[in-house]
FIKOLZA-1660 file (N, C-alpha, C; in steps of 0.1 Angstrom, whole numbers, plus 5000, padded with zeros to 4 digits):
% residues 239
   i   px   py   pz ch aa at
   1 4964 5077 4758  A  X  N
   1 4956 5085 4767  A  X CA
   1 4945 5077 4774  A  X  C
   2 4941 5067 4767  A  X  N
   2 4930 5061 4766  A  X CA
   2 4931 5049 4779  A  X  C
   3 4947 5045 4780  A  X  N
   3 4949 5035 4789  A  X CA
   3 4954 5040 4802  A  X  C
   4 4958 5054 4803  A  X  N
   4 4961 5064 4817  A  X CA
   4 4944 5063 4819  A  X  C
   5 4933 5066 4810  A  X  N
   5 4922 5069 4819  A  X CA
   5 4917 5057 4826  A  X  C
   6 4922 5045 4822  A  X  N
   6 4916 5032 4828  A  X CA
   6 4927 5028 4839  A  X  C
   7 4942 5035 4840  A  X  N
   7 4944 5029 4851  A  X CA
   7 4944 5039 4862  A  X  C
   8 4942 5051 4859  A  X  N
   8 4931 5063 4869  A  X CA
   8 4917 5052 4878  A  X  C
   9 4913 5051 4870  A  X  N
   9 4899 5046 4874  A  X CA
   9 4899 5037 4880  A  X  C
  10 4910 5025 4873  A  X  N
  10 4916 5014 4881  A  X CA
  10 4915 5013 4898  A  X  C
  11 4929 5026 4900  A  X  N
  11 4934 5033 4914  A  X CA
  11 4921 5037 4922  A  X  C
  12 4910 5045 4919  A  X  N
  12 4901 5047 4926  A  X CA
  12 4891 5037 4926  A  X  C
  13 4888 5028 4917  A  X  N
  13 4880 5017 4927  A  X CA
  13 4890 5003 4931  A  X  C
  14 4898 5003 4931  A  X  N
  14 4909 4993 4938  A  X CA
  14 4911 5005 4955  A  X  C
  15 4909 5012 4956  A  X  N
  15 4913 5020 4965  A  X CA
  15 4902 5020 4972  A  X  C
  16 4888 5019 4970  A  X  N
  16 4878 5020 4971  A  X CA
  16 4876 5005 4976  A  X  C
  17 4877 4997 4971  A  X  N
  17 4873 4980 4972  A  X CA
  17 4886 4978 4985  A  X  C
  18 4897 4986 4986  A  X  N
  18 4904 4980 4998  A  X CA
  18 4903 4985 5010  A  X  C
  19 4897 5000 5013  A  X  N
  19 4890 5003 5027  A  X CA
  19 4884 4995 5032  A  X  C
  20 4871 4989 5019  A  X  N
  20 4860 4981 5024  A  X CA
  20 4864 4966 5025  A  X  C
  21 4878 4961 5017  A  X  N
  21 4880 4945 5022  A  X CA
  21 4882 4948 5035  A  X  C
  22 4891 4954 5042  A  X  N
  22 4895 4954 5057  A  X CA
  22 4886 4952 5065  A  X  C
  23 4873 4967 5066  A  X  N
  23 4859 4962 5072  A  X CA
  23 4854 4951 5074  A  X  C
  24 4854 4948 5060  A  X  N
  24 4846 4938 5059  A  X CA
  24 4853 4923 5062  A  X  C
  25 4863 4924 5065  A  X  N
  25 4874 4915 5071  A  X CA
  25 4878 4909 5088  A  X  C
  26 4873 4920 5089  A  X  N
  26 4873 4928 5106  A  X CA
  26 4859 4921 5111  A  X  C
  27 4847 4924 5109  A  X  N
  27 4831 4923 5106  A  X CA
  27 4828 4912 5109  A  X  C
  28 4833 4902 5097  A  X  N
  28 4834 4891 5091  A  X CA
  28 4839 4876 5105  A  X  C
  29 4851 4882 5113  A  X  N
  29 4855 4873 5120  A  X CA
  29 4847 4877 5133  A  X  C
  30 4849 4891 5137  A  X  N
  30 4848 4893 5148  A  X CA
  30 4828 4895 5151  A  X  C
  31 4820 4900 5140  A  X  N
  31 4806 4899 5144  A  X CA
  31 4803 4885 5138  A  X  C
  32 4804 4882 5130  A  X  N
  32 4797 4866 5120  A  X CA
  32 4802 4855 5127  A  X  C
  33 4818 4856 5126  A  X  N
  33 4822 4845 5132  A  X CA
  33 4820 4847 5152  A  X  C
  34 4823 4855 5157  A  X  N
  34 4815 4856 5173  A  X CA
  34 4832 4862 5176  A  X  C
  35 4841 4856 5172  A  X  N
  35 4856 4858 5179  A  X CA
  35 4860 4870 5188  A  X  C
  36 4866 4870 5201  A  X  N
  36 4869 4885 5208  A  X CA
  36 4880 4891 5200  A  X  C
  37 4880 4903 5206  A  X  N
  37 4890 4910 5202  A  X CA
  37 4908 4907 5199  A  X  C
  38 4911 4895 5209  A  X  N
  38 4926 4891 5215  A  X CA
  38 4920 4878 5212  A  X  C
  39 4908 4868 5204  A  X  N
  39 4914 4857 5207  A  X CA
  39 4922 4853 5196  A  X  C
  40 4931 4841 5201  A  X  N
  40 4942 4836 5190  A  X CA
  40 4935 4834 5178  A  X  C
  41 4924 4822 5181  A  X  N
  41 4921 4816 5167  A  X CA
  41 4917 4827 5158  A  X  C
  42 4908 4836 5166  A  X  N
  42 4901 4846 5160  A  X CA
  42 4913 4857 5146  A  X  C
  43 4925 4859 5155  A  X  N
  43 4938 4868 5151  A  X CA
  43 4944 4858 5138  A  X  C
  44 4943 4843 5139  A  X  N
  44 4945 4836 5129  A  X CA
  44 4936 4835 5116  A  X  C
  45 4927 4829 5124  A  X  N
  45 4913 4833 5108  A  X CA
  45 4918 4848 5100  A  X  C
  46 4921 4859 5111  A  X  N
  46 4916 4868 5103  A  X CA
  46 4932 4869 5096  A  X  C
  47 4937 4868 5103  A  X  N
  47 4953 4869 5087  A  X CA
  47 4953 4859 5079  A  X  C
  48 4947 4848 5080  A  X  N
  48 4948 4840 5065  A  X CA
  48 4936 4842 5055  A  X  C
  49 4926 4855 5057  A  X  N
  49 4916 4857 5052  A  X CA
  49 4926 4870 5046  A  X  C
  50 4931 4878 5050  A  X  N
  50 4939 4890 5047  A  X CA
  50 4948 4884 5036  A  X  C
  51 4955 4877 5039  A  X  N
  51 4965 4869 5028  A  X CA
  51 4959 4863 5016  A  X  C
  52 4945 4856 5019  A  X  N
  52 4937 4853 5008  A  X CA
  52 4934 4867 5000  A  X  C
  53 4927 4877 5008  A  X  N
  53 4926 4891 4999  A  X CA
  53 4934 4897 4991  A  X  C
  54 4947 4898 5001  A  X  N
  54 4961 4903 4989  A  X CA
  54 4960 4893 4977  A  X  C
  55 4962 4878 4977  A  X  N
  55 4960 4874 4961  A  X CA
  55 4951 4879 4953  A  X  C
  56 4940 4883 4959  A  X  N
  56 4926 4892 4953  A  X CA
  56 4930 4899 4945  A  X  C
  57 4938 4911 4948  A  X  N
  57 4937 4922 4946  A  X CA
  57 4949 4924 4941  A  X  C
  58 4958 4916 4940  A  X  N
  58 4976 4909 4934  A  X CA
  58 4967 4905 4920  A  X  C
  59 4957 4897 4916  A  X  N
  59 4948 4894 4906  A  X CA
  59 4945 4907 4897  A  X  C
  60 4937 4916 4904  A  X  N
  60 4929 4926 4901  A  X CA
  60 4939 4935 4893  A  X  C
  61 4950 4939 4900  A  X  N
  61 4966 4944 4896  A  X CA
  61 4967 4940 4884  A  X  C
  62 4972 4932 4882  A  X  N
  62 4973 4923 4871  A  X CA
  62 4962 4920 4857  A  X  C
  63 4949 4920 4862  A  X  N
  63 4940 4922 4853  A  X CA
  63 4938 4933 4847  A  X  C
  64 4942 4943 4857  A  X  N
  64 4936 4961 4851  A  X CA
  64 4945 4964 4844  A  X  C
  65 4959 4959 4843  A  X  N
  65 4971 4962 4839  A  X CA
  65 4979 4973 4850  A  X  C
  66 4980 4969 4855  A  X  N
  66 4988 4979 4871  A  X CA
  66 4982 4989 4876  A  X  C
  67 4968 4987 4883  A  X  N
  67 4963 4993 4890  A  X CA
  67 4966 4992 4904  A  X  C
  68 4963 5003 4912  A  X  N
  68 4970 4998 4921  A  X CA
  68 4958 5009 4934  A  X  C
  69 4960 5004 4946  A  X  N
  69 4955 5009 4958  A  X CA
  69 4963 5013 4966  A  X  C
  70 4975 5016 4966  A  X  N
  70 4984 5020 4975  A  X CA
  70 4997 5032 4968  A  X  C
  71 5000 5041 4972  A  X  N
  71 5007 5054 4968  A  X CA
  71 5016 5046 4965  A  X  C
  72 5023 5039 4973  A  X  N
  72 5041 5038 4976  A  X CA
  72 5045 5030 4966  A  X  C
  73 5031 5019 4963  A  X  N
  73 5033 5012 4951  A  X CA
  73 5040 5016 4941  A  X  C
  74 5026 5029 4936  A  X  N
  74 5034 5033 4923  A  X CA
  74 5045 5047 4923  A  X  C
  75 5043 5050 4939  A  X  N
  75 5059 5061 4938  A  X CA
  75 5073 5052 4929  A  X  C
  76 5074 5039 4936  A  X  N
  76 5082 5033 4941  A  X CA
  76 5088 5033 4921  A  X  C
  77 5076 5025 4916  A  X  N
  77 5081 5028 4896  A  X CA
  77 5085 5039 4891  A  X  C
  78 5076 5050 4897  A  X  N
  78 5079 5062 4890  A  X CA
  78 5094 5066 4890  A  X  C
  79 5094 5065 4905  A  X  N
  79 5104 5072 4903  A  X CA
  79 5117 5065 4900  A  X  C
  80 5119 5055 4894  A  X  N
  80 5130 5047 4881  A  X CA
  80 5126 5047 4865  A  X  C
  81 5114 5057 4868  A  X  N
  81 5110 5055 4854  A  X CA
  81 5108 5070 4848  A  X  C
  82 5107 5076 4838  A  X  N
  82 5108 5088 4831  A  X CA
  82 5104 5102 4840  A  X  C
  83 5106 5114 4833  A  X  N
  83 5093 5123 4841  A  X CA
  83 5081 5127 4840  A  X  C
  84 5077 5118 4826  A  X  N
  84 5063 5124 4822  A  X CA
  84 5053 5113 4835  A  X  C
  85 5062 5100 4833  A  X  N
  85 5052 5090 4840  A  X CA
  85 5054 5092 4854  A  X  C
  86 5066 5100 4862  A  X  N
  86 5062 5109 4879  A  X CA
  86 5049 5117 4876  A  X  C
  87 5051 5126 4867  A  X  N
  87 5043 5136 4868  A  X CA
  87 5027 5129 4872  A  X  C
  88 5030 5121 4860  A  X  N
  88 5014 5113 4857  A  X CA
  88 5013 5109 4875  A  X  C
  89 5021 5101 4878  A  X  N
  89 5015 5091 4892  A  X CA
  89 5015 5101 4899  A  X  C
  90 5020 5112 4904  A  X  N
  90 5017 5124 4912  A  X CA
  90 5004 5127 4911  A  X  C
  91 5005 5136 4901  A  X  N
  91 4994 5141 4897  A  X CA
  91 4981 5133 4894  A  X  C
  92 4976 5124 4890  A  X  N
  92 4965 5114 4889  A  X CA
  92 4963 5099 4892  A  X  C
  93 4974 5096 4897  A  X  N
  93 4970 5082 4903  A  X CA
  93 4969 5084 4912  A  X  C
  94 4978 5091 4926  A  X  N
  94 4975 5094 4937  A  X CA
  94 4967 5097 4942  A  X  C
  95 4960 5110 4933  A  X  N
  95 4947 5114 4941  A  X CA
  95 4940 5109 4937  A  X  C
  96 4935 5099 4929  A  X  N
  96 4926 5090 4927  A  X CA
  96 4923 5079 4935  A  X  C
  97 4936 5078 4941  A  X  N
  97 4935 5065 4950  A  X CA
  97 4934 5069 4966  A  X  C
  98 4936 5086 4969  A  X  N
  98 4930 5095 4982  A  X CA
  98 4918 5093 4978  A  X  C
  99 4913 5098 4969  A  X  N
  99 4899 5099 4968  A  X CA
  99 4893 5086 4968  A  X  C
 100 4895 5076 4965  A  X  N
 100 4888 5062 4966  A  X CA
 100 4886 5059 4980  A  X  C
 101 4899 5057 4983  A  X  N
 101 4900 5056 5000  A  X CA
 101 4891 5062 5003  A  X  C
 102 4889 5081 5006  A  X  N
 102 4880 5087 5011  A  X CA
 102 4864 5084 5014  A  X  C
 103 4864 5086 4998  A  X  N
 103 4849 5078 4993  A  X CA
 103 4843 5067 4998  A  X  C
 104 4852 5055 4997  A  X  N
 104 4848 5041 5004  A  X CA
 104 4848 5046 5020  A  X  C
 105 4856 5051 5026  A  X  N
 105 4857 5053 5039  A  X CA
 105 4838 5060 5047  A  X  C
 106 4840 5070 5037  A  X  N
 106 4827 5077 5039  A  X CA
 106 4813 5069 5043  A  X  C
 107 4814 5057 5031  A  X  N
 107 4802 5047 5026  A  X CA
 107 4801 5043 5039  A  X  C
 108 4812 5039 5046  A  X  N
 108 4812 5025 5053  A  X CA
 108 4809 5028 5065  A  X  C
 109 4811 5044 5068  A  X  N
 109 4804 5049 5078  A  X CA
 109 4794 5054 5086  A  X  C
 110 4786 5055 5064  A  X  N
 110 4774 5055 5063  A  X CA
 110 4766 5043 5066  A  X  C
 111 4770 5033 5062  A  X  N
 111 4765 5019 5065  A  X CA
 111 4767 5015 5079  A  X  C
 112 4777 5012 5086  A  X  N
 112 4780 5013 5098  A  X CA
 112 4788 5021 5104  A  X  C
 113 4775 5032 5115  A  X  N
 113 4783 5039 5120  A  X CA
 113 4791 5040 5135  A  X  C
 114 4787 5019 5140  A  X  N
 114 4796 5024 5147  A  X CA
 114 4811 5015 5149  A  X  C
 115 4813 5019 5131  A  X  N
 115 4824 5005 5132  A  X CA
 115 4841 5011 5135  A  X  C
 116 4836 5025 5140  A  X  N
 116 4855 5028 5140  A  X CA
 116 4856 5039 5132  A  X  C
 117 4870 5045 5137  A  X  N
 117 4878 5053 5128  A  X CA
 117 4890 5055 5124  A  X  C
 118 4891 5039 5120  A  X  N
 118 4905 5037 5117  A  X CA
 118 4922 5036 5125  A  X  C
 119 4930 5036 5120  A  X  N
 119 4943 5034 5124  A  X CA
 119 4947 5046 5130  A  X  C
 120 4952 5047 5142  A  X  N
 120 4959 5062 5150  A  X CA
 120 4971 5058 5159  A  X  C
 121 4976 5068 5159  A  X  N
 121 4992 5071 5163  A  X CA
 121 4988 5069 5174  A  X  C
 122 4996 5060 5185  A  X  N
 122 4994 5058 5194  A  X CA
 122 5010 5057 5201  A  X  C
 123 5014 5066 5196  A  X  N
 123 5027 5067 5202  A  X CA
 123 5035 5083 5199  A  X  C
 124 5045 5091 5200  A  X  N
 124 5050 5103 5200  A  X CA
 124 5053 5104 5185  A  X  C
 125 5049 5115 5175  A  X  N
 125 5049 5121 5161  A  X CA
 125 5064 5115 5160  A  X  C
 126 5080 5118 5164  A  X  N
 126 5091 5111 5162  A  X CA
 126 5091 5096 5160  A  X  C
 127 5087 5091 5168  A  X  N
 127 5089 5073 5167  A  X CA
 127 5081 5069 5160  A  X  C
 128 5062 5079 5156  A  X  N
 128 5057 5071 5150  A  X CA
 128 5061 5075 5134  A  X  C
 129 5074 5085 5129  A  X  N
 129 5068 5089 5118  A  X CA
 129 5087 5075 5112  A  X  C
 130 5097 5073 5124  A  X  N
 130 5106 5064 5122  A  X CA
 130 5098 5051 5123  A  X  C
 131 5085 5045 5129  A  X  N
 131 5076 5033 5130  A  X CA
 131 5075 5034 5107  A  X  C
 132 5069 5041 5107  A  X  N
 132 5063 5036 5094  A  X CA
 132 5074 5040 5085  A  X  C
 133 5083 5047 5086  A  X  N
 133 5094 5046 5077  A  X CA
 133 5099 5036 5076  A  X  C
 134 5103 5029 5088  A  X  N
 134 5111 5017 5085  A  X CA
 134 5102 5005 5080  A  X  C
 135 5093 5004 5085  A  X  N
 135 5082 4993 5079  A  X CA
 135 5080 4998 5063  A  X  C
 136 5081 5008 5060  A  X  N
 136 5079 5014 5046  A  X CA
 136 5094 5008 5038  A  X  C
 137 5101 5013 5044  A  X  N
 137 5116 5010 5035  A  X CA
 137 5119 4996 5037  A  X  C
 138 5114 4985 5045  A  X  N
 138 5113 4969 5043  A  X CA
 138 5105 4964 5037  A  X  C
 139 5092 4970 5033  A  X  N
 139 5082 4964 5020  A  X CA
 139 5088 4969 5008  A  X  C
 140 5092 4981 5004  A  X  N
 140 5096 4986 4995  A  X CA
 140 5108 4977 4989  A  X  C
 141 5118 4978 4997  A  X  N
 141 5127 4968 4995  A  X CA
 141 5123 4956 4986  A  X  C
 142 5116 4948 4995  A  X  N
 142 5111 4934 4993  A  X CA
 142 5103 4934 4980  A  X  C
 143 5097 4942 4976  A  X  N
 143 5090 4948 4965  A  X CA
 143 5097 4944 4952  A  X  C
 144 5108 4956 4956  A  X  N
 144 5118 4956 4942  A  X CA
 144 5126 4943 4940  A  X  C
 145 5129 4939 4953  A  X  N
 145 5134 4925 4950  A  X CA
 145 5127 4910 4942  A  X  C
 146 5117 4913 4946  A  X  N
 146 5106 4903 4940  A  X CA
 146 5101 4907 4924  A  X  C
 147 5108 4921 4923  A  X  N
 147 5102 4923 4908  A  X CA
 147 5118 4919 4897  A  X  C
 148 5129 4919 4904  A  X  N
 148 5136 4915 4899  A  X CA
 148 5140 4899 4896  A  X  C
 149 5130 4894 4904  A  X  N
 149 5132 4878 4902  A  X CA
 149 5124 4875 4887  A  X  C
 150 5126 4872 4881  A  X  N
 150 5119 4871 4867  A  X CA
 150 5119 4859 4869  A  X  C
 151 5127 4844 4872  A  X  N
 151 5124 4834 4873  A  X CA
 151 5112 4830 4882  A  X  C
 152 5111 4836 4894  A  X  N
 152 5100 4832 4902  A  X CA
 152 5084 4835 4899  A  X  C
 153 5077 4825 4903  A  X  N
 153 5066 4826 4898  A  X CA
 153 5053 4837 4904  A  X  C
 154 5041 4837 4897  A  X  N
 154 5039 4852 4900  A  X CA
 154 5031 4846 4915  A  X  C
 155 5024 4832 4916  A  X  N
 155 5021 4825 4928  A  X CA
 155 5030 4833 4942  A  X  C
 156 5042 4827 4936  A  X  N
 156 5054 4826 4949  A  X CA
 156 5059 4842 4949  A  X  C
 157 5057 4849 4943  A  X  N
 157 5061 4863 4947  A  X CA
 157 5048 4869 4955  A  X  C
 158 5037 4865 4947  A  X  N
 158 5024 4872 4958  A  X CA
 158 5027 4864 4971  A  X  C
 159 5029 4855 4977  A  X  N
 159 5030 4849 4985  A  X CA
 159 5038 4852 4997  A  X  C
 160 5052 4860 4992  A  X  N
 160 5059 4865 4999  A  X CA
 160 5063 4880 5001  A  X  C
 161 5054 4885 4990  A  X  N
 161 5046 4898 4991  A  X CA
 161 5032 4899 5004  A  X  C
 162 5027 4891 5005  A  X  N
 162 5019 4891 5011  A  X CA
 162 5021 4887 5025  A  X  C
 163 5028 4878 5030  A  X  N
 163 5032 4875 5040  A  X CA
 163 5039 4889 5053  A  X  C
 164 5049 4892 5040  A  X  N
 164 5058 4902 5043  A  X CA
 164 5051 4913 5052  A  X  C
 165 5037 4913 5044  A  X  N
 165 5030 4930 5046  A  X CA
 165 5025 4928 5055  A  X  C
 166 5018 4911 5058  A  X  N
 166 5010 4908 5070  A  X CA
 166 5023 4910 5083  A  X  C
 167 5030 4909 5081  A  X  N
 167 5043 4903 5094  A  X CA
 167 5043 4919 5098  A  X  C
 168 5048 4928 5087  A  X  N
 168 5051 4940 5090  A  X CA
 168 5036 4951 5094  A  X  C
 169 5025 4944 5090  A  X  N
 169 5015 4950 5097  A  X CA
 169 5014 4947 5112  A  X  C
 170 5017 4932 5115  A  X  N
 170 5013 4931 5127  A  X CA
 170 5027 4937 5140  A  X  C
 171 5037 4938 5134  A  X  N
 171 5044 4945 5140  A  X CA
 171 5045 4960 5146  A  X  C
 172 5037 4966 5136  A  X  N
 172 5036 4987 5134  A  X CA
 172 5023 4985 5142  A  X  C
 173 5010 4974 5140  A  X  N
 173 4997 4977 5145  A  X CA
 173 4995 4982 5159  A  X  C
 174 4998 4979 5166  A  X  N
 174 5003 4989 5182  A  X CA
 174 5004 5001 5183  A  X  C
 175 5017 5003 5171  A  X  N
 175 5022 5020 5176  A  X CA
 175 5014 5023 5164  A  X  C
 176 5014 5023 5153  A  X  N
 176 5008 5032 5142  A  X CA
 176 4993 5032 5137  A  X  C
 177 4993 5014 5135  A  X  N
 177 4986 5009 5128  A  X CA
 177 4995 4999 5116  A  X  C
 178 5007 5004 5118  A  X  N
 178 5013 4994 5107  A  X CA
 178 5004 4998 5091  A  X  C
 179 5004 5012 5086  A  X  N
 179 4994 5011 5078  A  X CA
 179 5004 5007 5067  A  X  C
 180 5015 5018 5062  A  X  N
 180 5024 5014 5046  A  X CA
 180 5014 5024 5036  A  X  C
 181 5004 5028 5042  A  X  N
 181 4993 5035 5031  A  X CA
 181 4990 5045 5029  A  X  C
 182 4996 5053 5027  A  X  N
 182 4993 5070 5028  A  X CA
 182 4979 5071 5026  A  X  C
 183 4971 5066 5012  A  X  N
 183 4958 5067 5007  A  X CA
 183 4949 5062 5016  A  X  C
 184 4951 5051 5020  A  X  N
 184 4942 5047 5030  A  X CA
 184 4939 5051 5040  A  X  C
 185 4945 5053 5050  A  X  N
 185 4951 5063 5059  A  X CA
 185 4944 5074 5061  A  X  C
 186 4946 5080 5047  A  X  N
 186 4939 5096 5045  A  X CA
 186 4925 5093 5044  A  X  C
 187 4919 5078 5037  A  X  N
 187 4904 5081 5041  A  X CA
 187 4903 5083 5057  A  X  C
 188 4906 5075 5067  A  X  N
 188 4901 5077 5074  A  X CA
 188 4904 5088 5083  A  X  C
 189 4915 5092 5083  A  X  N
 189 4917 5106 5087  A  X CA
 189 4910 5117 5089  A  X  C
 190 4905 5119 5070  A  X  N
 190 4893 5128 5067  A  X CA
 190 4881 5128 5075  A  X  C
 191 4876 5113 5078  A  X  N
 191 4863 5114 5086  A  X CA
 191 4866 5116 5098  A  X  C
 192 4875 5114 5102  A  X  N
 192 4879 5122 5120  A  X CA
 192 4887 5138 5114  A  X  C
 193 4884 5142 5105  A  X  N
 193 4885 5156 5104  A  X CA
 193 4900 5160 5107  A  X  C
 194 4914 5147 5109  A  X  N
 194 4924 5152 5115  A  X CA
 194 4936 5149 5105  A  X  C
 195 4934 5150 5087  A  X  N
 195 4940 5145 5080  A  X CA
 195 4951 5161 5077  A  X  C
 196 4949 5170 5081  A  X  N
 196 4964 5181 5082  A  X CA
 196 4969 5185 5092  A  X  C
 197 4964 5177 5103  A  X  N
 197 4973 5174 5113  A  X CA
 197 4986 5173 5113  A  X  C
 198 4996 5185 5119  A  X  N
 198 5011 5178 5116  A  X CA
 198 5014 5163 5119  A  X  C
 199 5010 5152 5132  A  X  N
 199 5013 5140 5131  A  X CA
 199 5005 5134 5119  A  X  C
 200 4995 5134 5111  A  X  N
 200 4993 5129 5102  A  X CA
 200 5001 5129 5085  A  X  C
 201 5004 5143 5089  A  X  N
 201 5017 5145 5073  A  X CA
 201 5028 5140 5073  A  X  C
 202 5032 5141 5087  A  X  N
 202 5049 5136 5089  A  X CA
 202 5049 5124 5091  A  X  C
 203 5037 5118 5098  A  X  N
 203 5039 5102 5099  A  X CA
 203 5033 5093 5091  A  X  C
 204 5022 5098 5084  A  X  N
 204 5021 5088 5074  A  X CA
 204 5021 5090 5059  A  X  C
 205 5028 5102 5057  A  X  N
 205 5027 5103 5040  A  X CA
 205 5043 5109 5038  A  X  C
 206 5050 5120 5048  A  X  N
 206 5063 5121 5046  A  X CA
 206 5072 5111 5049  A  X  C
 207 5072 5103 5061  A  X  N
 207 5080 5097 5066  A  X CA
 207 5076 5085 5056  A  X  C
 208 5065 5077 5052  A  X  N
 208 5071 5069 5041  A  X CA
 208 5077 5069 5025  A  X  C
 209 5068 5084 5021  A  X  N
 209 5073 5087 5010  A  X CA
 209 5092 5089 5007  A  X  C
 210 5097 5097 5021  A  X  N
 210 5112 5096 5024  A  X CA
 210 5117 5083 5022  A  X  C
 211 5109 5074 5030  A  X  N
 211 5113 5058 5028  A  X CA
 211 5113 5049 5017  A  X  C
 212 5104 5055 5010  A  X  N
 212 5105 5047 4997  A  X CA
 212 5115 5052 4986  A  X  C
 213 5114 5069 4987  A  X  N
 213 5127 5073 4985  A  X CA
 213 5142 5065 4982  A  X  C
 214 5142 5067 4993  A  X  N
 214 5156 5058 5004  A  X CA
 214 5159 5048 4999  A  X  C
 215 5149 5034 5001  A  X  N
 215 5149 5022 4999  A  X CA
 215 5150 5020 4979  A  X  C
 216 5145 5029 4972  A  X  N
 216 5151 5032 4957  A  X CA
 216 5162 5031 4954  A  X  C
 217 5166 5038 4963  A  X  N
 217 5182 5046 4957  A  X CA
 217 5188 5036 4962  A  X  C
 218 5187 5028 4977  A  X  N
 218 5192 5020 4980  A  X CA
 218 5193 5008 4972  A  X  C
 219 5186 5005 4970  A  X  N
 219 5183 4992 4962  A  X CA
 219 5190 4992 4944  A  X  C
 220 5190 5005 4944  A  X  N
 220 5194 5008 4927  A  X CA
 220 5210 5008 4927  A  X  C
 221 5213 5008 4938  A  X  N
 221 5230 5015 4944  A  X CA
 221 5240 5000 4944  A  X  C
 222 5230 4990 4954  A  X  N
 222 5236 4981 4956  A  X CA
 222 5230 4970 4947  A  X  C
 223 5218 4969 4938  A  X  N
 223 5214 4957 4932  A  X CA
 223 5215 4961 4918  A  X  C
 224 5224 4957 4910  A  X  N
 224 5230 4958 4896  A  X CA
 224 5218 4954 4887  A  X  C
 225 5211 4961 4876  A  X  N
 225 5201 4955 4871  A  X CA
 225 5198 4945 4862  A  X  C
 226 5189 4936 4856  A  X  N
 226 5190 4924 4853  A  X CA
 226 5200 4925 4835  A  X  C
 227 5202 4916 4831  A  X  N
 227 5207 4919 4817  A  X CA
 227 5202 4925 4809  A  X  C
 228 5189 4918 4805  A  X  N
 228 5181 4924 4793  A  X CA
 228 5180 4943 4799  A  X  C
 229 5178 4946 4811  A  X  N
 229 5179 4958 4810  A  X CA
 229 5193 4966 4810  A  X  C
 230 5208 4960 4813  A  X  N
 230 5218 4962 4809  A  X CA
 230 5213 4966 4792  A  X  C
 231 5213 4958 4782  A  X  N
 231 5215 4958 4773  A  X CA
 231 5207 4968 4764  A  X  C
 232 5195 4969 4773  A  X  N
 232 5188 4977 4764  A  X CA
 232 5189 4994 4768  A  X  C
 233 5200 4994 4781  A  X  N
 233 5206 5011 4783  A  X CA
 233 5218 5008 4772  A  X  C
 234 5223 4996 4766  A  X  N
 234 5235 5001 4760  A  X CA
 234 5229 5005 4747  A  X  C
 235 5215 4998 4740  A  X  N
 235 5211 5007 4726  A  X CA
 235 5206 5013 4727  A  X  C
 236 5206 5024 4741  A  X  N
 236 5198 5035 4738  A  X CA
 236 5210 5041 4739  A  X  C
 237 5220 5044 4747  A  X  N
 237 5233 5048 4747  A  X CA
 237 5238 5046 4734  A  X  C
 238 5237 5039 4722  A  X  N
 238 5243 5034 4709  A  X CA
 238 5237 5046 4700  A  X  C
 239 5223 5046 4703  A  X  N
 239 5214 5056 4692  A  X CA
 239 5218 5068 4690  A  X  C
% end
């Protein structure tokens, strides 16, 4: 019980510290360093500052014992893993990590109010809710593939975890925002008051949640699982 409340807590301040890395990411190139909006170098700094962050917070994961800032993350276990631990990630990791989001979103608006309101649909509720599905169901993918590599190192998997998310961010950024983040998302939503908005349900929490879905079943269908877990369905099937 004692380790659900720490990785609760985990989810809301990892969720919390990731609203504010972006800001402060954003901030950082474009007021400190002077860079315009479009320039290259500027667009460069700031993705290998982003890529430095995901090892951050690929760290922090790792240290809290699988905490995590992002829904899809831990949809993506749940749902290969029991019902007590869906119920659990439903029910208390998620909204830990809405409410972190929220929270941090709130602060940062407090602090600077005139830094934005986040990621918006900038294209029709249909393409944008097929935009983040498919970018949802190609991290997800990539995800599960990289957890199945047991030989690779945890360096080289954050590495192409990270890359992955930046590429597929910069691709969705246009039409969606390229978010992948239901939680995050929803902070800023909240503070523009438009988070039950039908384009906000369908496109950023149904259409990926479907996707990760998808990309499960898919991946479970076509990727045969490693041995040791062969072996250890055959002695529970023995018992």
């Amino acid at each position: 019980m004692g380790s659900r409340r720490r990785v609760v807590v985990s989810d809301f301040i990892m969720s919390f510290m990731w609203v504010w890395s972006s800001v402060l990411i954003k901030m950082f190139v474009h007021t400190i360093l002077g860079y315009g909006a479009h320039d290259l170098k500027g667009e460069i700094f700031k993705h290998a500052i982003s890529v430095i962050n995901m090892f951050f917070f690929a760290f922090l994961s790792k240290a809290t014992n699988g905490g995590a800032y992002n829904p899809l993350t831990v949809l993506s276990g749940a749902i290969s893993g029991n019902l007590t631990n869906f119920i659990f990630t439903v029910a208390a990791r998620i909204p830990a990590q809405v409410f972190g989001s929220i929270t941090g979103v709130r602060l940062i608006i407090a602090a600077f109010p005139n830094i934005g309101l986040g990621p918006r649909l900038n294209i029709d509720i249909h393409r944008g809710a097929l935009t983040e599905g498919c970018l949802t169901f190609a991290i997800v993918t990539i995800s599960l593939g990289l957890s199945r590599r047991s030989q690779a190192s945890t360096f080289m998997k954050t590495w192409i975890s990270s890359l992955s998310k930046l590429t597929l961010h910069i691709l969705g950024s246009d039409l969606t925002g390229g978010c992948m983040n239901p939680a995050s998302v929803m902070g800023w939503a909240y503070a523009r008051r438009d988070h039950v908005t039908k384009e906000h349900i369908h496109v950023y929490w149904l259409a990926p949640i479907q996707a990760t879905l998808l990309a499960v079943w898919t991946f479970n269908l076509l990727v045969s699982p490693p041995k040791d877990e062969k072996e250890k369905m055959k002695e529970k099937k023995s018992e």
